[in-house]
C-alpha angles and dihedrals in degrees: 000000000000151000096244085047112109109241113183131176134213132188113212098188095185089065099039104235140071131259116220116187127205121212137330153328090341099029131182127242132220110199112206119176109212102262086059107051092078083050082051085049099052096044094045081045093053096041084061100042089057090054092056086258104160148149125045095333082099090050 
């Protein structure tokens, strides 16, 4: 993945969860239900952190 890659996120209320896709024009998704999406956070969060990722990116 990188910076110049198109990420969009869609709420779809009636399941419960986000879609996150991935590219164009044939993207990948990333189904995630709602009590995962703070285990998604963290990891996302740690994963950063170990990078040296700080400050308000996380905000």
């Amino acid at each position: 993945m990188t910076d110049d890659l198109p990420i969009r996120a869609f709420a779809q209320e009636y399941a419960d969860r986000v879609e996150i896709r991935f590219g164009n024009p044939i993207p990948v998704a990333l189904v995630v239900d709602r009590n995962s999406i703070n285990r998604l956070r963290w990891a996302l969060q740690t994963g950063g952190a170990a990078l040296g990722v700080v400050g308000d990116e996380w905000e």
